[in-house]
N, C-alpha and C positions, 0 to 999 in steps of 0.2 A: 568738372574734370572731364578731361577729350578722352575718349577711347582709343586704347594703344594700337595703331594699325599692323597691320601684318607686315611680316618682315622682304615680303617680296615692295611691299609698299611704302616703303619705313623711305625719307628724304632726310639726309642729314645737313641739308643748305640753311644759313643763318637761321633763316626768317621760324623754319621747324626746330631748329635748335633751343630758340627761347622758350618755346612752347613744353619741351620736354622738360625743360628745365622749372618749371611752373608746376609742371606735375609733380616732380620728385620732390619739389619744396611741399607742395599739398600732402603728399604720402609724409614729411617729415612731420607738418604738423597732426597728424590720427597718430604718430607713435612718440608725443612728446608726453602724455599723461602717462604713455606706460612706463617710460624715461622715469617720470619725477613719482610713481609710485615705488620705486626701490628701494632700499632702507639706503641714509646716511653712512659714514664710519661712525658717528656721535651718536646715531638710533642703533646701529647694531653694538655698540660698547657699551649701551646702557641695558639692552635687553641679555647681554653675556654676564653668567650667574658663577661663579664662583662655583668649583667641581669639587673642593674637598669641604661642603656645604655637607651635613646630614639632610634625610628628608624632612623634619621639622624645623629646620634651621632655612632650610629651603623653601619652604612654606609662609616664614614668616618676611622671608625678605623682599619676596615675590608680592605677598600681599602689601605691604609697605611702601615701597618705592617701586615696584615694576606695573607693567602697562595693565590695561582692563583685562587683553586676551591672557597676563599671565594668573593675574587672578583668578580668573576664571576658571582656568585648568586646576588652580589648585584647590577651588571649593568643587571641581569634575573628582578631583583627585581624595576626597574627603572619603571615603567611604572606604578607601584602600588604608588610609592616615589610622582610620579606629581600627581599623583590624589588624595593624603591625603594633601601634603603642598608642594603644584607648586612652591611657592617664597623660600621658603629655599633650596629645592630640586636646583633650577635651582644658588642661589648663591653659594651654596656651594659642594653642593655632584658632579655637571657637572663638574667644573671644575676639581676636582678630578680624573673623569673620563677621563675626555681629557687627562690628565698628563700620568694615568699610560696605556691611549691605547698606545701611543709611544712604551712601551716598551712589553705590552700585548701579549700574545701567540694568537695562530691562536682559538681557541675556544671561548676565550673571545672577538676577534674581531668578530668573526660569531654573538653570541649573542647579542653585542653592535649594529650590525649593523638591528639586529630583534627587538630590544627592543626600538629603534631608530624609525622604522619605525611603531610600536606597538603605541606611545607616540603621532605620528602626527594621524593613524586611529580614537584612542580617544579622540582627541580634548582637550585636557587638558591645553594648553593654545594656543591662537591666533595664529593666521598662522604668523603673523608678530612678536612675540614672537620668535615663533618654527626657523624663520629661522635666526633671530639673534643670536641666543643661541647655535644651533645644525647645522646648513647648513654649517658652517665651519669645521666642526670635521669630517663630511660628505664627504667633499671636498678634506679632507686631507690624508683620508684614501681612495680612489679611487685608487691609485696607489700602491698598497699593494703587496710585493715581491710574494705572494702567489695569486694566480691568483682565486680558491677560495675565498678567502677573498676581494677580488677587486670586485668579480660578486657580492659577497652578499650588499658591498656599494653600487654598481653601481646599483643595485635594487631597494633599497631606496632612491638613489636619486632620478632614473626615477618615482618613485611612489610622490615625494616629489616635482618635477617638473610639475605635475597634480595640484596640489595646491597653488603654488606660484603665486602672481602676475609678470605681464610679467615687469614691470621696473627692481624688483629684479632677473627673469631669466636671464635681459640683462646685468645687473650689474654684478652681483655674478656668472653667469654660461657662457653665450654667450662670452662676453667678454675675459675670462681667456683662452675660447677654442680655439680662435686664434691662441694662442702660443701653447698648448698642441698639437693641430692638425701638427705643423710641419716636417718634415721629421729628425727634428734633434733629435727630443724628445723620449721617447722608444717606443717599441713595445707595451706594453700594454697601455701606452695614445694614443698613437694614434687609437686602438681599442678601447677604452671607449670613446675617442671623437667619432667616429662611431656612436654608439648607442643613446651615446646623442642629437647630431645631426638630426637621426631618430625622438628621441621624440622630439624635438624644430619645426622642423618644423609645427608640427600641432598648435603650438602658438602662431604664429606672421603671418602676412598677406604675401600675397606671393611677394608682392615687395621687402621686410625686408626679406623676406628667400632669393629670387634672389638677393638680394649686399650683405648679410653677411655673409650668409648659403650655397648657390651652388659653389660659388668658392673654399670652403673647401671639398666639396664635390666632385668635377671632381679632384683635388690636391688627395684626398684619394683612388679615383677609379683608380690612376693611380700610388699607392705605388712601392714600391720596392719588401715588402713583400706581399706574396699570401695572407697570413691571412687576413690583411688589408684589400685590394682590394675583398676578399669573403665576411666580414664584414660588406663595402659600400656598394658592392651588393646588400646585403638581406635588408639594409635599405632603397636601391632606391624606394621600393614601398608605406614605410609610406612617404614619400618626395613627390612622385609622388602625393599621394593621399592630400599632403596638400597645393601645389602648382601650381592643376589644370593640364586641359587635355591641355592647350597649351603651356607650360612650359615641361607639358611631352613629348611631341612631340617633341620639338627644344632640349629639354636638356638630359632627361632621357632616349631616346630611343637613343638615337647616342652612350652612355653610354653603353648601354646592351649590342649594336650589336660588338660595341668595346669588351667588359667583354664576350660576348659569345665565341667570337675568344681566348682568353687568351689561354697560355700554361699551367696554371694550372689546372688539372681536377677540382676539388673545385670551383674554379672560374666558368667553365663552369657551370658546375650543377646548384650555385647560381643565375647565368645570365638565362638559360633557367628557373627556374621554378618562379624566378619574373616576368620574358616575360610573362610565362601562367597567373598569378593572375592579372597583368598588360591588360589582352586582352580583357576586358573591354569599357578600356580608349582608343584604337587605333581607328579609322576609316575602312572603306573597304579599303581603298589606303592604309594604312599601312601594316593593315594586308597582302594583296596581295604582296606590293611589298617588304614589308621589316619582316614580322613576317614569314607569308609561305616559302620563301626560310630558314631562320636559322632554320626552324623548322623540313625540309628535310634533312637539313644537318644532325644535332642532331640524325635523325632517320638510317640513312647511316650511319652514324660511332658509335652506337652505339653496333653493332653486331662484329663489326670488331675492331678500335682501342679504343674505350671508355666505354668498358661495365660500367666503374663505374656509369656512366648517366641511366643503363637500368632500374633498380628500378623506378629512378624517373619521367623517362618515362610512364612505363608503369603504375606509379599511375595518371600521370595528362592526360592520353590518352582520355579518354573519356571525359575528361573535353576541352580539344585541340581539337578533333573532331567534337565538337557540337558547338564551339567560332569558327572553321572555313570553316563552315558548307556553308557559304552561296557565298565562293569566289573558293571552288571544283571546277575544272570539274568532268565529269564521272572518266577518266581516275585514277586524282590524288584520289576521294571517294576512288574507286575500290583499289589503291596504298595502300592507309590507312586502310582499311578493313583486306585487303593480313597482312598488319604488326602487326596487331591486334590478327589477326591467330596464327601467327606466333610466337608471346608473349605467347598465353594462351596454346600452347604446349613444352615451353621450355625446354629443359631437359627431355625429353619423349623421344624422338627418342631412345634409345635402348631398349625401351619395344615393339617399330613397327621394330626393326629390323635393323637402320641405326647407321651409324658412329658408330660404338662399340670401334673402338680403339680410336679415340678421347674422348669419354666419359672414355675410361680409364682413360684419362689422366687430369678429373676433379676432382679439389680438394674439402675438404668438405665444403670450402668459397664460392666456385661455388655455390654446390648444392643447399646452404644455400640463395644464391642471385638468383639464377633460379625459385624456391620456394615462396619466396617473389613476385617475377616477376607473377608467375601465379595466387597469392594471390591477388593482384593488376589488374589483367585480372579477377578474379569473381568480385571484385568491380568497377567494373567500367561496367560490361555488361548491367545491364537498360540501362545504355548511351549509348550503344553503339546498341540496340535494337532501340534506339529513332534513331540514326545517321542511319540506313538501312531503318528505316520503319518498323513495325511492322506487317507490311503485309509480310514483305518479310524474317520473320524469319526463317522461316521453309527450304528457301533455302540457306538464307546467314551463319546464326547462330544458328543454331540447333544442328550443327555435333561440335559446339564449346559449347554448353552448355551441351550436351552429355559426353563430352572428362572433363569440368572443376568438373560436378558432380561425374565423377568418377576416379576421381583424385588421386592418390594414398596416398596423405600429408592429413592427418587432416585440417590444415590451411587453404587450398584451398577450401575443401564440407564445412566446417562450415561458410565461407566468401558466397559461393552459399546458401547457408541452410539460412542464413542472408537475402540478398537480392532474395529470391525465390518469398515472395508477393508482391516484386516491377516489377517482371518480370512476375506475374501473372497479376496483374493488366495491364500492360503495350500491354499485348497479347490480353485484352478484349474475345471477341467472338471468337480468337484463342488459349486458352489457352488450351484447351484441347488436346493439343499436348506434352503438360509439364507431362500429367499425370505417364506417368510410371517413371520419375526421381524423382515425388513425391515420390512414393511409394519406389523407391531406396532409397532417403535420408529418409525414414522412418524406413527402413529397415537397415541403417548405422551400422557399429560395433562399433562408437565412438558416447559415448551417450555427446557431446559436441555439435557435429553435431545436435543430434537429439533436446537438448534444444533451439536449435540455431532455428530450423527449427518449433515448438510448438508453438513459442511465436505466430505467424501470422498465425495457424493450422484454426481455425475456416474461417478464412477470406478467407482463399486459396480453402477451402472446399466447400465454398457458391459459390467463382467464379468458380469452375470446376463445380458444379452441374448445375447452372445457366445458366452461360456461353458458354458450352463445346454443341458440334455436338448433344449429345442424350438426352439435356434438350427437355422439355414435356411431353408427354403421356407418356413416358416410363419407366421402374423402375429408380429408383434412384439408386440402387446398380449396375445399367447397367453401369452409369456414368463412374466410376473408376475401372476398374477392379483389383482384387486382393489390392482393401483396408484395406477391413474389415481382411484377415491374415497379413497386414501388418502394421494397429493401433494393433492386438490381438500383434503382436510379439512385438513392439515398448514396451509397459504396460509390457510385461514381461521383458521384458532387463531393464528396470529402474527397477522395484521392485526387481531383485536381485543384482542389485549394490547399492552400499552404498552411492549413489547422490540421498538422498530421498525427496531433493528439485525439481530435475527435474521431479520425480515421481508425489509429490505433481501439479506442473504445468502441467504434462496433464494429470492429473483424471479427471484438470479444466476445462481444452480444451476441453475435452472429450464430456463437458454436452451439446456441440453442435452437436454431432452424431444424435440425432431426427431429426433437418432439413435436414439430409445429407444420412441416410441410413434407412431402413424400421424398421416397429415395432418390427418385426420378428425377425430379424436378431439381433437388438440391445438385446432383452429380450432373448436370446439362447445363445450368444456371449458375451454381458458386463454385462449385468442387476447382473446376480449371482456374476458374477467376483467380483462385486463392493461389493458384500455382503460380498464376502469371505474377499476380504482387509478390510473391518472394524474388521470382526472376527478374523483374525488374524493375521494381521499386526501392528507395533510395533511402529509408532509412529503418533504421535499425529494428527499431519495439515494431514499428507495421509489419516488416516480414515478421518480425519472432508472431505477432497475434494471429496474422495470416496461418503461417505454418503451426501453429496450434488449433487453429478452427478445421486447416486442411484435416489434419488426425482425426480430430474431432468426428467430422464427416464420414472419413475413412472406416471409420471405430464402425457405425449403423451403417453402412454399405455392405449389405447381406450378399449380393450378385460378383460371385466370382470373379468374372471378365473383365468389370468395372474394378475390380479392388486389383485384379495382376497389372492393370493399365495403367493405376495410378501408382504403384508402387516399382513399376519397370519404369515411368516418367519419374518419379524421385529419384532413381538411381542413375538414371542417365543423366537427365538435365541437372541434379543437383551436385550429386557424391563422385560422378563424372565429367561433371563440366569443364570449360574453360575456363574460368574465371574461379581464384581462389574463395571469393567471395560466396559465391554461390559454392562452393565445398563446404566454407563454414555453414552455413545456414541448412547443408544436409545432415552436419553433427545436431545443429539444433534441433533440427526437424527427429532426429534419432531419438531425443531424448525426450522431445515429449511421443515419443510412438511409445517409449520401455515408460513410460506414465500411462497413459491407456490403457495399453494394451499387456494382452499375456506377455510368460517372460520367451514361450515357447515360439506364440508368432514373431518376435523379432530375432530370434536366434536362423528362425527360419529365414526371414528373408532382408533382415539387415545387417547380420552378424561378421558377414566376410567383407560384403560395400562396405561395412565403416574399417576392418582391419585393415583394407588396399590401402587406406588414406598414408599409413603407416611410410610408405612409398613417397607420398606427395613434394611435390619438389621444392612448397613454401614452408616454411618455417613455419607459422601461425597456425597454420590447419593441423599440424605435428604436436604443435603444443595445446591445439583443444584438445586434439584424440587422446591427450595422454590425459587430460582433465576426465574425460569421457571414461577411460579403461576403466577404473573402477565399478563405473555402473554396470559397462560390460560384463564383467567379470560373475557381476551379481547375479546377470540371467541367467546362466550354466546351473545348470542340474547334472552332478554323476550320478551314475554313469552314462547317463544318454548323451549330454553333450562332451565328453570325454575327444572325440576327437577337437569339437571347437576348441573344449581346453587347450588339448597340444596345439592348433593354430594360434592364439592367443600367447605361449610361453613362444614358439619359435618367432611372433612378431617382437616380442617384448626385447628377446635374446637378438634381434637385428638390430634394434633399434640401439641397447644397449653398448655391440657389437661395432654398427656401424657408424652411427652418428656424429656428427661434426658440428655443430652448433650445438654453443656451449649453455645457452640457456635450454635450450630442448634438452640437451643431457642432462642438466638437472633437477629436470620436471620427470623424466624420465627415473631417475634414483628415487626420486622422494615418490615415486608414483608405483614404484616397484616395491618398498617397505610397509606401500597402502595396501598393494594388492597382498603381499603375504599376512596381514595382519587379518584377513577377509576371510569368512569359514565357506563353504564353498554349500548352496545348498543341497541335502540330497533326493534323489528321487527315489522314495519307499516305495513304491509301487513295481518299479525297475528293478530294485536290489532283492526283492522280495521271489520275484521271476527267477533272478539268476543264481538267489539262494536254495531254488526249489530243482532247479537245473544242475544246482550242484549236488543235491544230495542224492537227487535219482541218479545221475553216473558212478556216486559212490557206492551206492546200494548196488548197484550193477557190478561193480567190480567188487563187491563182498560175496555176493552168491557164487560169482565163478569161483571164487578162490577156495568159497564152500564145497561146490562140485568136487570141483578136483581133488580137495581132502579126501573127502569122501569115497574117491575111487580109490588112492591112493591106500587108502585104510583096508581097502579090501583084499587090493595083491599083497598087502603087508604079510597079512596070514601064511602065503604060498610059498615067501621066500626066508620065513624066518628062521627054517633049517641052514639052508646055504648060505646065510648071515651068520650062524653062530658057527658053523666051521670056518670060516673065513673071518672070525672075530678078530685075531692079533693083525693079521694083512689089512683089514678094515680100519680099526683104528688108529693105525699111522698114519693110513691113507688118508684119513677126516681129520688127522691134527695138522697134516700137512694142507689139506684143501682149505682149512680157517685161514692158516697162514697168509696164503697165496690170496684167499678172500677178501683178506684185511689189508693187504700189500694195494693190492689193486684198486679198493676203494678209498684208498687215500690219495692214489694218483690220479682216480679219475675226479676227486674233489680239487686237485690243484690242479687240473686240467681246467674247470669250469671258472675256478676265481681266475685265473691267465687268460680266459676268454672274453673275460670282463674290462682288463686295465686297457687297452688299446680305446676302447669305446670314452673310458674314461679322461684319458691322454688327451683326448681329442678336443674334449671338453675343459683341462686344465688351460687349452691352449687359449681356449676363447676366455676364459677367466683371469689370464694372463693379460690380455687389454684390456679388462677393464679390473683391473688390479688396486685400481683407486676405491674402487667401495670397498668399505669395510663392512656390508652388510651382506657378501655372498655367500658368507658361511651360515647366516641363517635360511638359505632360501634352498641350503642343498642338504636333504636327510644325510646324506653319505656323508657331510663335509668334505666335497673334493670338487668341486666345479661352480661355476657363479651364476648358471640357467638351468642346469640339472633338473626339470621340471615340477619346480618350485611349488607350481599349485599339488601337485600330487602329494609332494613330502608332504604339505601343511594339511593336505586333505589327510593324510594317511595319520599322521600325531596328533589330530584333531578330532577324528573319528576311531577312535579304535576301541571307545565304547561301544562303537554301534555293532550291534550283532549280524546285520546282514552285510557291514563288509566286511570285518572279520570271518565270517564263515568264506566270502567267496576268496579271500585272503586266504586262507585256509587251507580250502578247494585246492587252489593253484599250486599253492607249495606241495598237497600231496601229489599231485597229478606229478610236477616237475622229478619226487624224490621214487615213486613207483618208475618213471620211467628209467630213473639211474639206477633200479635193482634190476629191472629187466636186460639193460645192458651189460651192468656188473656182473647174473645171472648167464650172460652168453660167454662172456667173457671168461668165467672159470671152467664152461662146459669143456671150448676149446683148447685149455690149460690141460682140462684129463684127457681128452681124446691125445694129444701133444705126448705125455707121458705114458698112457700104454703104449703109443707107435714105440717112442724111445726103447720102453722094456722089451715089445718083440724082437728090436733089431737087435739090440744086447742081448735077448736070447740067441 
């Protein structure tokens, strides 16, 4: 087919004309198959089901006359069938099922054999149901030409062998495996008897496995085919383990040693790495005389004729080494050490120089099995630290954890990078020998490695400081040398690769850099860094872990300057910025500062930056603050922050007030029912001062008023003649001064409540738009206004247990009703001086 030229080049003269026309027949025939895959009218009328069908009526039509996919679905559909109507389902729709598994394709047996075991999970009918109904169909399909198909039964029944009582295991399963296990029977029963066998064991006592079960069992281990005989193998350990350590001894262990010898590699391999999960259950005498020697051999001929065994060597080595730890001599340790070596550099040798022409002649199976082998040599080294001693790392295994961390394969550092805080741990008070391969795998080009190695960063960073030669007096950056450029480069390799999950993970790690290196160096080196990733980095979780590490920092930043600098740089660049985005992420950064930190330093100096936002011209940033206000609200301590309070109700009251966005209004409602439901903390320490404040001024004004008695008492004496001659004129005179006393102090009481409505008025007015909640009446003690300073009322009906506001409550009111007698007091003076004028002039 020609290439369709460009349309400045396109010729539509004959000779071009046929040619186009060749193509478009070519393009007809790539879309004829998709043409003739579309259903007929006669396919699509034969798969249309009938709609006033029940789902059992449905089921059975479907399986009857409709296609494989409808079948299908409806033995997918089985599981749902028992759980609506178990007794119809199981008389009529199973057997249906049974009928057409017979003749079923490999897909519907897969599913049957899922939906099978989906049916006994949910208990939908009794297990004594389940297995008269299903455990035969189960049974029948075990030996399925398709060897797929056969694992997928064979799954279900071991899953369904968990469940059975054991008479029916002996009946229905034990029994039939007799014959099945024979050497006449096929290849694939007699491998499903295998497995089976495996599971029974753990279900009948070991006298019943030893007469019915082991002589099938040594009959199997000793097939004709390898398969078989591998099969046995792998199941001699569930066997082992249900039949006891002295049953293993006389029966299972003569078996391995047998199976270890075998001609077929498969066989071996399965025999040695049961032996290792088996070492256990052995004794010193076994081990010695009969696991240590097969286990020499295995290491001897795996260099030379058996590499296929080397993998699986080199992963159960360390697990071998430490099971046979305690029947070594020097000689055979040292033996084993040497082979361990010798694993974790395999396939190296033409980067030192040796054998070249032999490594020509590996192929890339090799590589790929040398590779695995050293992958297997970095997990297993904690073990194999514990098998030397961890005293004697530095000379046994150092120049092998040197060689594994700078490995050339990914797989290998990321397998080291893994287990690096088990071999910090494990070195205690020597770990400070690990440090420059720290700082190598930190420094990795494969940022796999580097997540690999982050997760355990903090921990590994406390034991080197801690632990390491130059803990003490001495600086802490002394510790590690070239850390601090080899976390700075690690943050930059993740932030320009597109794994901004592992970036995320160590901005997080990160926040532990205060215990580990100086203030200095953190606020010169990260502090800024962390700011610039908020400002300019592009997703979400990195700023939020950035702006938590930033705090973090912030938190152990003892130097002033350094703390006004960064927190005048958050309020500007963040909470003031251009960009509403960077607003959000200043609400973030808020919240974790009220996590940190006191509730004092944020009232101090983030308390008003986040109310401005109140103002913000986006919608978004409006609707986090109102998320936010409650936390706000939490850090206020009365009376000290009392004024924040009132900034806090007159933003609430604007918002309320003013707001035109209908979803910010009603985050706004539901955020102002949070906030009054909220007890306000108080500050003891404060109320305590102004309770002590209050009661010296009243003591103050107790003694004067004692003074004065007291003089008062003395001219009393002088005038008590001239009072009793003037008794009748006195007496009118003092029933009329009550009068007048009591006249006046009731006007000057409805003087004060009229001083009050206008204030109130003011406030109806604003309550009046927003006259749709129906919750301002709780937010006002008076009930008259819909912001009336909401937090007060609640504080005030919430607190009036408390003795130290009630007293400066108290305080207040006497202070306000002494100064209405002092008035009232001038007030009637000028009333008498008024009426004697009167009487002289009327004299």
């Amino acid at each position: 087919m020609r290439p369709v030229p460009c349309s400045s080049d396109m010729d539509f003269g004959q000779s071009n004309l046929f040619g186009y026309i060749e193509d478009l027949q070519e393009l007809t025939i790539i879309e004829r198959p998709v043409r003739r895959s579309l259903k007929t009218p006669e396919e699509i009328e034969r798969l249309t089901v009938d709609e006033e069908l029940n789902d059992i009526e449905r089921a059975l039509y479907l399986l009857s006359s409709g296609q494989d996919v409808q079948g299908t679905s409806v033995v997918a559909n089985l599981p749902v069938l028992m759980r609506q109507n178990p007794a119809e389902t199981l008389r009529r729709v199973l057997p249906k099922i049974r009928e057409v598994l017979h003749v079923a394709g490999v897909e519907m047996q897969l599913t049957a054999a899922v939906s099978f075991l989906t049916v006994l999970q949910d208990e939908s009918v009794s297990i004594h149901t389940y297995s008269h109904s299903f455990l035969h169909i189960i049974l029948q399909n075990l030996e399925h030409r398709d060897a797929g198909v056969s694992n997928a039964w064979l799954e279900t029944l071991l899953a369904v062998i968990e469940a059975l009582p054991k008479e029916t295991i002996r009946h229905e399963i034990l029994n039939p495996l007799v014959s099945k296990a024979q050497i006449s029977q096929t290849l694939q029963s007699r491998l499903v008897s295998c497995k089976i066998m495996g599971k029974l064991a753990n279900k009948f006592e070991a006298h019943i496995v030893k007469r019915e079960i082991l002589p099938l069992v040594k009959s199997l281990c000793q097939d004709v085919e390898y398969e078989v005989r591998t099969c046995m193998c792998r199941q001699l350990e569930h066997i082992a383990q249900g039949i006891g350590t002295e049953l293993t001894k006389t029966v299972v262990l003569p078996e391995l040693v047998e199976l270890a010898r075998d001609e077929g590699s498969s066989v071996r391999l399965a025999a040695f790495e049961t032996l290792v999960n088996l070492l256990d259950m052995f004794d010193s005498d076994d081990r010695r005389q009969t696991v240590l020697p097969l286990v020499k051999s295995f290491c001897e001929k795996s260099f030379k004729a058996d590499e296929s065994i080397l993998v699986s060597l080199s992963f159960h080595l360390g697990k071998l080494c430490n099971g046979l730890y305690g029947i070594f001599t020097p000689e055979q340790h040292l033996r084993f050490l040497e082979f361990y070596k010798k694993l974790s550099t395999l396939g190296l040798q033409q980067e030192n120089g040796h054998n070249d022409n032999q490594l020509q002649l590996q192929t890339l199976e090799q590589e790929k099995k040398y590779i695995s082998v050293r992958k297997n040599c970095a997990y297993n080294f904690p073990a194999m630290i514990v098998f030397v001693d961890p005293k004697n790392f530095h000379l046994e295994l150092y120049s092998i954890f040197f060689c594994l961390c700078h490995d050339p394969e990914v797989p290998v550092r990321y397998t080291m990078a893994i287990s690096f805080y088990e071999v910090a741990k494990l070195l205690n008070s020597g770990v400070y020998t690990i440090q420059k391969e720290l700082v190598t795998l930190l420094q990795d080009e494969s940022l796999e490695v580097l997540d690999a190695l982050v997760g355990h960063l903090p921990e590994v960073l406390e034991l080197m400081i801690n632990g390491g030669e130059n803990s003490g007096s001495e600086s802490k950056l002394l510790s590690i040398p070239d850390l601090i450029p080899a976390l700075t480069t690690a943050e930059q390799r993740a932030a320009t690769s597109l794994k901004w999950r592992t970036h995320e993970k160590l901005l997080q790690k990160y926040a532990c850099l205060p215990q580990i290196i100086s203030s200095d160096q953190i606020y010169y080196r990260f502090l800024h860094r962390m700011l610039t990733i908020i400002l300019t980095n592009n997703v979400l979780p990195v700023q939020k872990a950035a702006a938590r590490t930033l705090c973090v920092y912030l938190r152990y930043n003892r130097k002033q300057e350094q703390r006004h600098e960064v927190i005048q740089k958050l309020i500007e660049q963040l909470g003031q910025g251009k960009s509403y985005w960077n607003r959000l992420r200043f609400l973030d950064t808020c919240e974790f500062i009220m996590e940190l930190f006191s509730k004092s330093f944020f009232c101090k100096y983030f308390f008003l930056p986040v109310l401005e936002l109140t103002h913000d011209p986006v919608a978004n940033v409006r609707i986090k603050l109102c998320y936010l206000l409650p936390k706000v609200k939490s850090a206020l301590k009365i009376p000290t922050d009392k004024h924040l309070l009132q900034q806090l109700e007159l933003c609430i009251r604007k918002l309320l007030c003013q707001e035109k966005d209908k979803d910010v209004l009603t985050i706004v409602k539901r955020t102002v029912l949070e906030l009054d439901r909220m007890d306000i903390s108080l500050d003891a320490e404060q109320l305590e001062k102004e309770k002590q404040q209050n009661e010296g001024r009243s003591a103050n004004v107790n003694d004067k008023v004692f003074e004065k008695k007291r003089r008062d008492n003395k001219t009393s004496s002088v005038l008590v003649k001239s009072m009793t001659l003037s008794a009748s004129g006195s007496s009118s005179g003092t029933s009329t001064g009550k009068e007048d006393k009591k006249s006046k102090l009731v006007r000057s009481q409805s003087f004060s409540t009229q001083a009050l409505h206008p204030k109130y008025s003011n406030i109806d007015k604003c309550s009046n738009k927003s006259s749709a909640m129906g919750y301002t009446s709780s937010l006002s003690g008076m009930g008259k206004s819909c912001m009336l300073s909401f937090s007060d009322d609640s504080f005030r009906t919430r607190s009036s247990g408390n003795s130290g506001t009630h007293s400066s409550l108290t305080a207040s009111r006497n202070s306000f009703n002494s100064a209405d007698q002092k008035n009232n007091g001038n007030k009637e003076s000028q009333s008498r001086k008024m009426s004697i004028k009167n009487r002289k002039s009327n004299s």
